[in-house]
C-alpha positions, 0 to 999 in steps of 0.5 A: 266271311260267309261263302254262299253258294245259290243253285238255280242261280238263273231263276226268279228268286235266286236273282233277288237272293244274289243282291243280299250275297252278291259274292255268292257262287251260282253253280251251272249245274243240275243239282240232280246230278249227284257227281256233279254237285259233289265235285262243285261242293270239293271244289269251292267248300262253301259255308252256306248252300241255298237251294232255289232251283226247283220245277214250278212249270211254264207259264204255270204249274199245269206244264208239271201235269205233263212233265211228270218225271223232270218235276219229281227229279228237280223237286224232289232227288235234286234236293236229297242230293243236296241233303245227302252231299251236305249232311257228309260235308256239313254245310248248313244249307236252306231250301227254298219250299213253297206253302202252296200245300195247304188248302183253307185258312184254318179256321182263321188261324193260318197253318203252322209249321207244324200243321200236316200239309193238306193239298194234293190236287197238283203234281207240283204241289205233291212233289213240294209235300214229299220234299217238305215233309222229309227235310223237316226231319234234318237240320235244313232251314226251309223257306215257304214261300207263297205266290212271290211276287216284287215291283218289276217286270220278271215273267215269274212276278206274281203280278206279272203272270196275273195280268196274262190272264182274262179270267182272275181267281177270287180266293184268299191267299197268303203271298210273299213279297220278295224285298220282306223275304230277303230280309227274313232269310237273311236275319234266319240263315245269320242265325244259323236257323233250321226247320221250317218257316212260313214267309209271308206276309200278315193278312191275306189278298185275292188274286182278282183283288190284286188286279183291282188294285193293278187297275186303280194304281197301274192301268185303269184299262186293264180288263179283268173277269172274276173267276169264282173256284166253282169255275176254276176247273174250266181254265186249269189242268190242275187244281190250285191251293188257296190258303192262309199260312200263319206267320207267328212263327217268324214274328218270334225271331223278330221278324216283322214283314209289311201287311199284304196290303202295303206291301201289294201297292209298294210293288205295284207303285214300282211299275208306274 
């Protein structure tokens, strides 16, 4: 039997990834802390180590533009650590990355996991590049996701934080939806897979256009303004990635995720 171990085991995705391993270790440890993530992987020897901890900023990506330093750390030494203390071990272990590296859609195409990442415009983003880039040249399997989001409450549901906000981007986005990606990484890490694969799901939404459908399915007294990105700088810190990735590469494996737009109004029918 697989013994899995999941650091971060108190955030958003690694709770999602607990119900598909549900005997799974959830260390209380930083992973940025090298002796003690040796002794944890001595101690337990576990076949599979997922990576889900990782800084994404609270309640959004600008708290990274002052926290600097914790940022790089958790995004970037923690998950060399991980590759240094498994590689010696040889444990197979999964990162769970993040697409928001790319800006644009491509030429309708969607970016590749070979396509160079092409977004810089936040720390988070460019912490996410580094690491991404370097674990490309070993055997770890990464998982991009993009903007995740599910059917519950969770502060870091994607529908979730939209509906703080007054004001609602309109640019077209690749998302993931969180019951899609489990079953994905779960055919890919029984496959024993290693490289890079872009989670989400075909097609491509709008944050305002979320909210819309929150309006129609949800609250129909939820108000909402449309935010154009000519207007972004005025209500962020940070720039923000807006991109379409592509999905063909998970479709070879036999993997077929919802379209965005079922998958968006599934969730969204779970909150009623």
């Amino acid at each position: 039997m697989e013994k899995v171990m999941i650091f971060g085991g108190r955030g958003f995705i690694a709770g999602h990834l607990k119900t598909i391993y549900p005997d799974a270790i959830l260390p209380e440890i930083d992973i940025c802390d090298a002796v003690a993530l040796t002794d944890i992987l001595e101690k337990e020897k576990p076949s599979v180590v997922i990576n889900a901890a990782g800084k994404t900023g609270k309640p959004n990506v600008d708290w990274c533009e002052d926290h600097k330093l914790e940022t790089v750390l958790s995004n970037v030494q923690g998950p060399l650590n991980l590759l240094d203390a498994c590689t010696r071990r040889s444990i197979y272990w999964v990162h769970i990355g993040s697409g928001c590296t790319y800006e644009g859609d491509n030429d309708g195409k969607g970016y590749a996991e070979t396509d160079l990442p092409n977004f810089t415009g936040s720390f988070y983003a460019r912490t996410k590049l580094w690491i991404d880039q370097i674990l490309k040249d070993f055997p770890v399997l990464q998982l991009r996701l993009r903007m995740p989001f599910d059917g519950s409450l969770h502060s870091r549901n994607l529908i979730t934080k939209l509906r703080r906000y007054e004001k609602i981007l309109d640019q077209q986005n690749s998302i993931t939806y969180l019951p899609d990606f489990l079953v994905a990484a779960n055919i890919l890490i029984a496959k024993r897979k290693t490289g890079i694969y872009n989670i989400v799901n075909p097609g491509t939404i709008s944050p305002y256009q979320i909210m819309m459908r929150y309006r129609e399915i949800v609250d129909s007294k939820h108000l909402v303004e449309r935010l154009t990105l000519d207007r972004l700088c005025d209500v962020v810190k940070a720039g923000r990635s807006n991109c379409m990735l592509s999905c063909e590469k998970l479709l070879l494996e036999g993997v077929h995720m919802k379209p965005v737009e079922e998958a968006m109004d599934e969730a969204l029918k779970a909150l009623l």
